[in-house]
C-alpha positions as CSV (number, residue, x, y, z in Angstrom):
1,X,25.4,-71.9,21.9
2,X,22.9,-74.8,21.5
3,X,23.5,-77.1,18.1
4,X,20.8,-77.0,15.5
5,X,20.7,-81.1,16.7
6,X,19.7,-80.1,20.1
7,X,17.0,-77.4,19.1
8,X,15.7,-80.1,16.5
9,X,15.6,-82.9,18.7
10,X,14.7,-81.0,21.7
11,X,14.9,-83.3,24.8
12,X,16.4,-86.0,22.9
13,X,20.0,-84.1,24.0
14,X,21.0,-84.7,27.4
15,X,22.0,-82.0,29.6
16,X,25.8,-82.7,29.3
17,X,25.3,-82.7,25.5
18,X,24.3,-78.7,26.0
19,X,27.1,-78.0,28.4
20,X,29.6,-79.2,26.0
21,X,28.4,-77.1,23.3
22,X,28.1,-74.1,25.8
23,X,31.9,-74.2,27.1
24,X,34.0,-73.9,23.3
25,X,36.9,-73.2,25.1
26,X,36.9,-76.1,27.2
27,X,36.8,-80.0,26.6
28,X,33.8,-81.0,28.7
29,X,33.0,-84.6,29.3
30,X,28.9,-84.6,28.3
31,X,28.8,-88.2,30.8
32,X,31.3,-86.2,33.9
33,X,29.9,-82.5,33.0
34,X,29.3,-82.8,36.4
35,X,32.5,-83.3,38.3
36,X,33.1,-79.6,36.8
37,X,34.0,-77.0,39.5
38,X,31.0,-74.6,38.1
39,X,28.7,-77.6,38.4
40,X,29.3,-79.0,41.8
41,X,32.6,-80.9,41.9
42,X,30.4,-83.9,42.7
43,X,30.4,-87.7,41.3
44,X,27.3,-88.8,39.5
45,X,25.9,-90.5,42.3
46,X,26.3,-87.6,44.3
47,X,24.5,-85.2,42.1
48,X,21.6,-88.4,41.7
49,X,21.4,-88.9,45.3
50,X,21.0,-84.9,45.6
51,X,18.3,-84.6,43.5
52,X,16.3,-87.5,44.1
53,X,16.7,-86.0,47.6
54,X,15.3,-83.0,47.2
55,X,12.6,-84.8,44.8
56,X,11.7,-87.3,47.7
57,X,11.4,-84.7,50.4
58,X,9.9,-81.6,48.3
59,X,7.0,-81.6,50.5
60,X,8.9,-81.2,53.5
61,X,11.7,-78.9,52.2
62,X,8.4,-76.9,51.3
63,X,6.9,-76.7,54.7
64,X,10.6,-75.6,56.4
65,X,10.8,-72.9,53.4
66,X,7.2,-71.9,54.5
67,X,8.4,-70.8,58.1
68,X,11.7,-68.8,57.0
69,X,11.1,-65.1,57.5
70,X,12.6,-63.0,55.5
71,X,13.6,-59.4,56.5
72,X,15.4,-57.1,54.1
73,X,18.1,-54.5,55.1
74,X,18.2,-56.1,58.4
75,X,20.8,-55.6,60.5
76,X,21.6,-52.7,57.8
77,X,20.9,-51.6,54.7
78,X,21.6,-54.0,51.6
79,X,21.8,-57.3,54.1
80,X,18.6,-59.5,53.8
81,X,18.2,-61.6,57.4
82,X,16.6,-64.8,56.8
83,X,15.6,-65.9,60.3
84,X,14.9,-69.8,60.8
85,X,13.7,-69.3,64.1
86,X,10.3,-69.7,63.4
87,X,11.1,-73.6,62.7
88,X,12.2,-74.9,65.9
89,X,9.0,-72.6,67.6
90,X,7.4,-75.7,65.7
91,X,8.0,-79.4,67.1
92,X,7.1,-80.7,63.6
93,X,9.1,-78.9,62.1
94,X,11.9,-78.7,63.9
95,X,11.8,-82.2,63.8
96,X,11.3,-82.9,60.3
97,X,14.3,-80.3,59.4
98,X,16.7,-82.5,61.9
99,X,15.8,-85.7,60.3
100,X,16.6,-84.3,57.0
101,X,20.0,-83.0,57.8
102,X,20.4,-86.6,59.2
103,X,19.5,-88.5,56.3
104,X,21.9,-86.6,54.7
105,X,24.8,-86.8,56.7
106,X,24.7,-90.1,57.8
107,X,27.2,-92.9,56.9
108,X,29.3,-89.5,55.6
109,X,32.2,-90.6,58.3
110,X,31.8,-87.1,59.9
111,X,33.1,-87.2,63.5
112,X,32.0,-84.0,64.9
113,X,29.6,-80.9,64.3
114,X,30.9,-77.4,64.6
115,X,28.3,-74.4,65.9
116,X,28.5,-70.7,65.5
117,X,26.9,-69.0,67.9
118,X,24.4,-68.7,68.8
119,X,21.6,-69.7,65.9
120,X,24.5,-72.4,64.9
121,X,23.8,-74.4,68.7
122,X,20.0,-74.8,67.8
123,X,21.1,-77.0,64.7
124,X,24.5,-78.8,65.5
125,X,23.4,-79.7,69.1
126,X,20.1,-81.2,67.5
127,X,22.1,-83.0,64.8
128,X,24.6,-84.1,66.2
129,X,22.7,-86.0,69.1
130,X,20.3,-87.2,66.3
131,X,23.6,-88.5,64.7
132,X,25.6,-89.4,67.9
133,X,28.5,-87.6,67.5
134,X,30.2,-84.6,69.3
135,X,29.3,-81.3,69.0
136,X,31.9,-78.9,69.5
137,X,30.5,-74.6,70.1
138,X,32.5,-71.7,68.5
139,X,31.4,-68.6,70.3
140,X,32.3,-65.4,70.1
141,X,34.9,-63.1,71.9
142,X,35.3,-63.1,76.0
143,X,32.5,-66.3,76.7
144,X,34.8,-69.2,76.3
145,X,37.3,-70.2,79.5
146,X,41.0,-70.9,79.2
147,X,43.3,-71.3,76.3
148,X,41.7,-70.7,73.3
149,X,42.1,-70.3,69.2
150,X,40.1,-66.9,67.4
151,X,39.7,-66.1,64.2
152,X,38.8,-63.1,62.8
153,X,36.5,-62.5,59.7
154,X,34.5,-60.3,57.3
155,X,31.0,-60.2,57.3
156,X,28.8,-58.6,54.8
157,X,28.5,-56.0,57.5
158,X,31.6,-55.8,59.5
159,X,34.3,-57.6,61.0
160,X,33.8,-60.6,63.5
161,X,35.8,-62.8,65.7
162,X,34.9,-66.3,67.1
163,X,36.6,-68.2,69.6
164,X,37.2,-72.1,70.2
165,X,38.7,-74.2,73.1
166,X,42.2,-75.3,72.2
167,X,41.6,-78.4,73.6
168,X,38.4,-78.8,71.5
């Protein structure tokens, strides 16, 4: 519930000020609302740096969206496939969504990229080299030689199992 002050005032209340008033069972710092698990569990530069981000590059972030296919109850009912493909079937593209994962993970002290197969390759290998570290492939079941560590998972459709090198 919003305070009269806030309605009054209208943007004069900062976004904090409303989360405080929104969460009565809960003491929420309006100036760290931020740092709150529903809220990102990020420090204020981080969320800052996020935004402006996505401010900064909005035209770009546009033009990737603008190649996503959607298709719904695909590979079964209820399951909506989003397929990226269409990005790296354009250099620009492609290129432009690489440079923005860079920008965002570099300087982040990250030492190696993890793919999933197969659609996970296209991106880590490209990021990774952009950002000259290693890039280490989880595949799945019966396509990786010697010793090896699997997992196995729920998907929204079904179980899965992926496989890494033990000496990866």
């Amino acid at each position: 519930k919003i305070s009269e002050s806030v309605i009054e005032n209208g943007y004069s209340a900062t976004v904090g000020m409303a989360i405080q008033q929104s969460f009565v069972d809960r003491n929420i710092d309006p100036n760290d609302w931020h740092k709150e698990v529903e809220f990102g569990n990020v420090s204020r530069k981080q969320l800052l740096q996020d935004v402006l981000g996505k401010i900064l590059h909005d035209e770009e972030l546009q033009l990737l969206k603008s190649f996503v296919v959607t298709y719904p109850d695909f590979p079964k009912s209820g399951v909506t496939f989003a397929n990226f493909l269409p990005i790296v079937h354009d250099s620009q593209a492609f290129q432009v969504m690489i440079d923005l994962l860079a920008q965002r993970y570099e300087g982040k002290n990250i030492d190696v990229i993890v793919g999933l197969e197969s659609r996970g390759f296209i991106i880590g290998a490209a990021l990774a080299y952009k950002l000259g570290i290693s890039f280490i492939p989880i595949r799945k079941p019966g396509k990786l030689p010697g010793p090896i560590h699997s997992v196995a998972y729920q998907k929204e459709y079904g179980l899965n199992t992926l496989v890494i090198a033990k000496d990866s």
